[in-house]
N, C-alpha and C positions, 0 to 999 in steps of 0.2 A: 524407511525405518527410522531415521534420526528425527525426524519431525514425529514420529509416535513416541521417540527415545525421549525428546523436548519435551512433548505434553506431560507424560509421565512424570518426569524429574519438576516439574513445574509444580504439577497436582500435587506430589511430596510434600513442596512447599509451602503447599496451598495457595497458588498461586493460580487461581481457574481464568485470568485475561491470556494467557496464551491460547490455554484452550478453546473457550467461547471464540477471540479473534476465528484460529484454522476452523472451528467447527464452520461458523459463520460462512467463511471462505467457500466450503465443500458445499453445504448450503446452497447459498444464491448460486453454486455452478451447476446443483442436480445431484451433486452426488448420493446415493441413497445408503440407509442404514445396511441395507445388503451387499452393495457394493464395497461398500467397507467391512464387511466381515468378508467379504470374500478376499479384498486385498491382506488381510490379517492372517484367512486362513494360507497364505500364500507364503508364509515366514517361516522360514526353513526350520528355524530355531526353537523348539519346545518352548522352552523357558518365557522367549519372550514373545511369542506365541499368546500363551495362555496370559501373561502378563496386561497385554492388551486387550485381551476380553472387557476390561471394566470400561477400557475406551471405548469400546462399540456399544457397550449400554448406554453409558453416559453421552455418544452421538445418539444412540436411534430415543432415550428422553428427550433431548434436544431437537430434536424435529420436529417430535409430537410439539413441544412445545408453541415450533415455532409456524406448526400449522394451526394448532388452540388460538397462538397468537393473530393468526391472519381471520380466522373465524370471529372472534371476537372484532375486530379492526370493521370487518365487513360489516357484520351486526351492527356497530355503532353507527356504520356511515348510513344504514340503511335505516337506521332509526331517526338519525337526522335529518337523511332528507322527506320521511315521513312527517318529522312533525312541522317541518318548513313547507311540505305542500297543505299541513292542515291550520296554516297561521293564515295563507293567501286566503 
């Protein structure tokens, strides 16, 4: 919970390099947008419970993101080595 207490007070700030960094983290290890609302719903605490609801938005945007981003990634490279076999 201190590490969701961190992002928050961060995001206050506007400060979104803490959060991007942990998202990132959870990311590359698999963590999934449901996983994380399941550890959220796990918060004994109402208040900050529902507090971190925006966090779990603001992760499962972040995925989609950074699956759009690997589609695109893929697309280019496939486009590359398309127009490199039609130069030979």
């Amino acid at each position: 919970m201190k590490i969701l207490d961190d992002i928050q007070s961060a995001l206050q700030d506007s400060n979104t390099k803490p959060m991007t960094r942990r998202f990132t983290e959870w990311y590359k290890s698999g963590k999934t947008p449901d996983e994380f609302s399941a550890a959220i719903a796990q918060i004994k605490i109402e208040s900050k419970r529902k507090g971190f609801g925006a966090l779990h938005s603001h992760y499962r945007m972040f995925v989609q993101y950074e699956v759009n981003k690997a589609k695109r990634a893929a697309e280019a490279a496939a486009k590359k080595a398309a127009e490199a076999a039609a130069a030979i």
